[in-house]
C-alpha positions as YAML, in Angstrom:
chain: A
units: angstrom
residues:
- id: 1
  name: UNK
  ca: [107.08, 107.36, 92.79]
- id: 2
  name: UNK
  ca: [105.42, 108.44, 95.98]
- id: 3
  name: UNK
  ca: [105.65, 108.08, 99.36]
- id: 4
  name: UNK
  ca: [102.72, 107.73, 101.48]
- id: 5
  name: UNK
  ca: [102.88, 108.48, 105.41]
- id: 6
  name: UNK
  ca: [100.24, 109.22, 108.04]
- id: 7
  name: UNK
  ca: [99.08, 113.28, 108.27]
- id: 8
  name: UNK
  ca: [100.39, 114.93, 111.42]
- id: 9
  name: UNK
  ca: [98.95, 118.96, 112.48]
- id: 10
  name: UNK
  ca: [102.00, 120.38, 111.04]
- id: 11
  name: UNK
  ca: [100.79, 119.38, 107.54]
- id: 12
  name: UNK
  ca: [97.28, 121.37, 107.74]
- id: 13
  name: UNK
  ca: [98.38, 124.19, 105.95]
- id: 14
  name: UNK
  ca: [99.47, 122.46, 102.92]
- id: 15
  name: UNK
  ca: [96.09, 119.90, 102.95]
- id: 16
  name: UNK
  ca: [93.82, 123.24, 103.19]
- id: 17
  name: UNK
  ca: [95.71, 124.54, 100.23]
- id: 18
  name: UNK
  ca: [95.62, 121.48, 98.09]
- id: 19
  name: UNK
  ca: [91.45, 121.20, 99.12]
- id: 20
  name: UNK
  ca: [91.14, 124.58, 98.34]
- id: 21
  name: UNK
  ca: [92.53, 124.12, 95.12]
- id: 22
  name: UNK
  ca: [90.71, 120.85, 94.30]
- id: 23
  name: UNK
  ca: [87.33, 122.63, 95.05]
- id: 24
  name: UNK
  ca: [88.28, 125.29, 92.62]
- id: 25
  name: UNK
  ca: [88.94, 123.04, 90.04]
- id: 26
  name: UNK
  ca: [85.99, 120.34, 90.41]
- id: 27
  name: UNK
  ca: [83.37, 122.08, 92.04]
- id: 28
  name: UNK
  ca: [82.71, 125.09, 90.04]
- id: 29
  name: UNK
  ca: [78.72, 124.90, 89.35]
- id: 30
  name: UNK
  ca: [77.68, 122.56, 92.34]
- id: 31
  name: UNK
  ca: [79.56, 125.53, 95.09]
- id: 32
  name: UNK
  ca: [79.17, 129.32, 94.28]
- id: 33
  name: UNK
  ca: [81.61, 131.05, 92.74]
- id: 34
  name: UNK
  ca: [81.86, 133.78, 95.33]
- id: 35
  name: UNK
  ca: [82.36, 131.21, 98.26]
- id: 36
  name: UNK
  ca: [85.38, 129.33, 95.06]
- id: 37
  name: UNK
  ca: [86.78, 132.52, 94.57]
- id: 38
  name: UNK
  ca: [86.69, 133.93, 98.29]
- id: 39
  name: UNK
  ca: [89.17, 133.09, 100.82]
- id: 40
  name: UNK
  ca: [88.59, 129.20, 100.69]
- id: 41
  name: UNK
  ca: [92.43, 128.61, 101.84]
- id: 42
  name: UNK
  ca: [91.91, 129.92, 105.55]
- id: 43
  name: UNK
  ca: [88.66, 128.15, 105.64]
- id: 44
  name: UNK
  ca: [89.97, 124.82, 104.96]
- id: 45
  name: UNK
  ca: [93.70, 125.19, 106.27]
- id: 46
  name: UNK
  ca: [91.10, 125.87, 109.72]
- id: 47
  name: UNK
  ca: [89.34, 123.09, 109.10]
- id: 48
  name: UNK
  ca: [92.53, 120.92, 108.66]
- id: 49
  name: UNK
  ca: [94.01, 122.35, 111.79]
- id: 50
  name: UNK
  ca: [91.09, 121.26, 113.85]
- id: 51
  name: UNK
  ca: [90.88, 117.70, 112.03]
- id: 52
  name: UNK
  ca: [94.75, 116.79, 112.74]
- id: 53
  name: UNK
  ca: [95.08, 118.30, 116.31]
- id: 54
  name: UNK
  ca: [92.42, 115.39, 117.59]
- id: 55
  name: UNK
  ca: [92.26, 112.61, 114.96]
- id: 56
  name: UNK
  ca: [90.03, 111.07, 117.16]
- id: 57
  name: UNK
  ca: [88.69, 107.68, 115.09]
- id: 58
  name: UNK
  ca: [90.38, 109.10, 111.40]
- id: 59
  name: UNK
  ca: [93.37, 108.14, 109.76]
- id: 60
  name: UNK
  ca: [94.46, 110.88, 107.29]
- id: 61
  name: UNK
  ca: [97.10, 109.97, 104.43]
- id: 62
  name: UNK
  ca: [99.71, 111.84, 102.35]
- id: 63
  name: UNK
  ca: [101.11, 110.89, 98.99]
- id: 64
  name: UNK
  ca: [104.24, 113.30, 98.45]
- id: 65
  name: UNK
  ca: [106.58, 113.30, 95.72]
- id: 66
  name: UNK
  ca: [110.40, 114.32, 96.83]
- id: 67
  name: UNK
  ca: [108.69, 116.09, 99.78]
- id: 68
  name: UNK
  ca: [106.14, 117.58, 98.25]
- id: 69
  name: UNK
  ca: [102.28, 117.10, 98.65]
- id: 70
  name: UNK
  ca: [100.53, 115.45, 95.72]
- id: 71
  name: UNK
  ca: [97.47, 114.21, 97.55]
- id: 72
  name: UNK
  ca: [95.44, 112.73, 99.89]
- id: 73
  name: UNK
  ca: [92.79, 110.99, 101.47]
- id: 74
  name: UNK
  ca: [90.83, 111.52, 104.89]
- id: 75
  name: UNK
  ca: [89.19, 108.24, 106.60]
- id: 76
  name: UNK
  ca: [86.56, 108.46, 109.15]
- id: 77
  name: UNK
  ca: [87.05, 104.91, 110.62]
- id: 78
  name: UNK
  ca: [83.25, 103.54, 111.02]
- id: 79
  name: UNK
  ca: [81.52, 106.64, 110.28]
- id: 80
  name: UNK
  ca: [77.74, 104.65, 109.39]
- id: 81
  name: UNK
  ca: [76.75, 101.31, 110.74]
- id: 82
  name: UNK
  ca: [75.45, 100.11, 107.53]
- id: 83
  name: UNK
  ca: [77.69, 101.73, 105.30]
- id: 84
  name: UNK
  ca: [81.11, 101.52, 107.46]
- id: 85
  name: UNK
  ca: [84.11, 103.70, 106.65]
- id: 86
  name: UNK
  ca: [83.72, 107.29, 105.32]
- id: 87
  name: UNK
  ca: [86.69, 108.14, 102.67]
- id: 88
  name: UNK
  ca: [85.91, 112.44, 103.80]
- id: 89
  name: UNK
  ca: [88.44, 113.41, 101.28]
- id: 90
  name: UNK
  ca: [90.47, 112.49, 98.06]
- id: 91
  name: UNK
  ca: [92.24, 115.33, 96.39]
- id: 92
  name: UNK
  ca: [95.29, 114.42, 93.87]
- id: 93
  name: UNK
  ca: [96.73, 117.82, 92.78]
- id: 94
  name: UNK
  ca: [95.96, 118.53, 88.85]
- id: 95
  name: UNK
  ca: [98.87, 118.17, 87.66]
- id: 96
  name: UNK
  ca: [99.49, 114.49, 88.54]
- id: 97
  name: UNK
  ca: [96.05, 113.16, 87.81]
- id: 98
  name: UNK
  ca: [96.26, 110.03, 85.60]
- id: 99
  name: UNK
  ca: [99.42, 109.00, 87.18]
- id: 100
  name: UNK
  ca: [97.94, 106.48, 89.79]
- id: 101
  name: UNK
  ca: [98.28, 108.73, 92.59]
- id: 102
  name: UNK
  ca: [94.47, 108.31, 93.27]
- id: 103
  name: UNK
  ca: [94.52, 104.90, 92.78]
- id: 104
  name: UNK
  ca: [97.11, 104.42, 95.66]
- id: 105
  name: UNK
  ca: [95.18, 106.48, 97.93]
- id: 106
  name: UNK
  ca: [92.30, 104.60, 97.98]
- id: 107
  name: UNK
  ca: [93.79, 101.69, 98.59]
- id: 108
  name: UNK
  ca: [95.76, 103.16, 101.55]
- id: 109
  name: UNK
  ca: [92.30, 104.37, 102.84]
- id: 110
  name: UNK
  ca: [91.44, 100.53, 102.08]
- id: 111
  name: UNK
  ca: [94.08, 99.22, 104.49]
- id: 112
  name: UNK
  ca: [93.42, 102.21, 106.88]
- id: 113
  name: UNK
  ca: [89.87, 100.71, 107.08]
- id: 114
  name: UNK
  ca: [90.89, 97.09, 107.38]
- id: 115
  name: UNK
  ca: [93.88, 97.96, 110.23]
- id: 116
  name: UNK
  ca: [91.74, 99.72, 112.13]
- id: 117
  name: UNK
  ca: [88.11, 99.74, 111.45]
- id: 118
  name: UNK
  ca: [85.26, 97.39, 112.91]
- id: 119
  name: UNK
  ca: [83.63, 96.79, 109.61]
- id: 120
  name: UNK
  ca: [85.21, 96.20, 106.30]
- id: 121
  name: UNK
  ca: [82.57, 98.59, 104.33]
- id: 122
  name: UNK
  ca: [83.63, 101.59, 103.02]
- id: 123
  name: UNK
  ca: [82.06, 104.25, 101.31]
- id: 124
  name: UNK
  ca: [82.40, 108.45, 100.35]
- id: 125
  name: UNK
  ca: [79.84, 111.09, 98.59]
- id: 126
  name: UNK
  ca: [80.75, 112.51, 95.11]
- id: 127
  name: UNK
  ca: [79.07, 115.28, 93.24]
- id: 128
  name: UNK
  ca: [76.77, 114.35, 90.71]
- id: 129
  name: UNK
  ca: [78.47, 116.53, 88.03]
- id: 130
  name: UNK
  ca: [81.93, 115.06, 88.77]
- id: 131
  name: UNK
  ca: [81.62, 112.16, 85.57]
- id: 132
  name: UNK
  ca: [85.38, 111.83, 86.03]
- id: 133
  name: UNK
  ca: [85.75, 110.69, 89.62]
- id: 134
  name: UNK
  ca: [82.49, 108.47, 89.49]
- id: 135
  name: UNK
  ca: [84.23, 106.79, 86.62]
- id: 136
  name: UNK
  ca: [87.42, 106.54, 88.69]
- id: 137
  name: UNK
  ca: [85.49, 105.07, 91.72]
- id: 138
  name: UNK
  ca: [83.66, 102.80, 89.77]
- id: 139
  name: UNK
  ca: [86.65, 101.33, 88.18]
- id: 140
  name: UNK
  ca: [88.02, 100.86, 91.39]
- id: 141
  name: UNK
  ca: [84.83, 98.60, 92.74]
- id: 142
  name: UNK
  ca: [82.92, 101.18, 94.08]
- id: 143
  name: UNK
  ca: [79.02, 100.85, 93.12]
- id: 144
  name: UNK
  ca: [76.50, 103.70, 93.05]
- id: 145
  name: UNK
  ca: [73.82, 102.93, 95.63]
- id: 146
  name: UNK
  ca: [72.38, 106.45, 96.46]
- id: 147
  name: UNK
  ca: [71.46, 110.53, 95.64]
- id: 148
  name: UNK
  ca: [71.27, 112.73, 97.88]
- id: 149
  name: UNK
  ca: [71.12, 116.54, 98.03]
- id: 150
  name: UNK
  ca: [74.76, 117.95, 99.08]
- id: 151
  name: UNK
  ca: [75.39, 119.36, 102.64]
- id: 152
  name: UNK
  ca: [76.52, 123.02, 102.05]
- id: 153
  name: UNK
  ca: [80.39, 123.84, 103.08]
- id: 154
  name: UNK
  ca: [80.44, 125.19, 106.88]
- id: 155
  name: UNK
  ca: [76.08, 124.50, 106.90]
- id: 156
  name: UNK
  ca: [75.79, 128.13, 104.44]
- id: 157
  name: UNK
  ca: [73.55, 127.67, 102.00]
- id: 158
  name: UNK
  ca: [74.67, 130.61, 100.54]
- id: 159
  name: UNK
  ca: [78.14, 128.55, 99.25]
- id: 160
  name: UNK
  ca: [76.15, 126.36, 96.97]
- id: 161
  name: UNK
  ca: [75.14, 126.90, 93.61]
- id: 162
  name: UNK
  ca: [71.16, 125.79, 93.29]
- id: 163
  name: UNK
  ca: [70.46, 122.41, 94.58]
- id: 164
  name: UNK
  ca: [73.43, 120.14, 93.61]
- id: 165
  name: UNK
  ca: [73.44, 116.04, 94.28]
- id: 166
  name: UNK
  ca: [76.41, 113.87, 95.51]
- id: 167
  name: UNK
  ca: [76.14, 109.94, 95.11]
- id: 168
  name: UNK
  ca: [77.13, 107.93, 97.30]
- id: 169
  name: UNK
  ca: [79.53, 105.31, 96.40]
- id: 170
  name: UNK
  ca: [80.56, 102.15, 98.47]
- id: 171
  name: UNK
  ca: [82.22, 99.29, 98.57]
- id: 172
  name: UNK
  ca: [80.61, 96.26, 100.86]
- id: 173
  name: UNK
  ca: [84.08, 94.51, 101.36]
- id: 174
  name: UNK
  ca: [87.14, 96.96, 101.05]
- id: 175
  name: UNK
  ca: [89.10, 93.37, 99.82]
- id: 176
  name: UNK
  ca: [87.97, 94.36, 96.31]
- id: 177
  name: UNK
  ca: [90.76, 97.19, 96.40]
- id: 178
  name: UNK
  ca: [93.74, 94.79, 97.43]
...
């Protein structure tokens, strides 16, 4: 069973390595392998750092397991006026997909939004490739309202892979997830 408790900077490392290892596993094809298989874990523990050391409007969630990180999920509290709530980031390491993990996450992002949010819309981008997640979202309550092309990692066009798509997937009323 997990426990789920609010990020804090100490836990940046160990988010950029779990990211880092989600993007290697799920978005092989849409980013290029040489950005994948480059020194992703400093650019995203970095990235992590900066996020946690000024949350700012964000609420960022960890599910552990005896202490150890199993995933998470990054809010970004009223991030669109018509859409609402950005959900950044959900990562569930591989080896507990299935077990609900993900499930749980998005609902804490859920009550993140309702606690603290203005609107009760949420919403987050997936790649087009990823079946599995769109699935997962979808059976959640999440319905497919947009393409769009997706926003290179760090603005390098180099790091993607051709021209991939991400749809965007919302959620009017966040109550759906209760």
């Amino acid at each position: 069973m997990s426990d789920f408790r609010v990020a804090s900077p100490e836990d940046a490392e160990q988010i950029g390595l779990l990211h880092a290892d989600s993007w290697r596993l799920h978005y092989r094809g849409a980013f290029a392998d040489s950005f994948l298989d480059g020194d992703i874990e400093t650019e995203r523990r970095t990235t992590w750092a900066e996020r946690l050391a000024v949350p700012g409007h964000t609420e960022t969630i960890l599910a552990e397991d005896d202490g150890r990180l199993v995933g998470f999920v990054h809010v970004m509290l009223d991030a669109d006026p018509r859409w609402g709530s950005l959900v950044d980031n959900l990562h569930v390491r591989n080896a507990v997909r299935g077990s609900g993990i993900g499930g749980r996450l998005l609902r804490q992002a859920a009550d993140a939004v309702v606690r603290r949010a203005a609107s009760s819309a949420m919403y987050l981008w997936v790649l087009e490739q990823n079946t599995a997640a769109q699935g997962f979202y979808r059976a959640n309550g999440g319905e497919t309202v947009e393409i769009a092309p997706v926003a290179p990692p760090g603005g390098d066009p180099s790091r993607l892979n051709g021209s991939p798509a991400v749809l965007r997937i919302a959620w009017p009323d966040v109550a759906v997830l209760a």
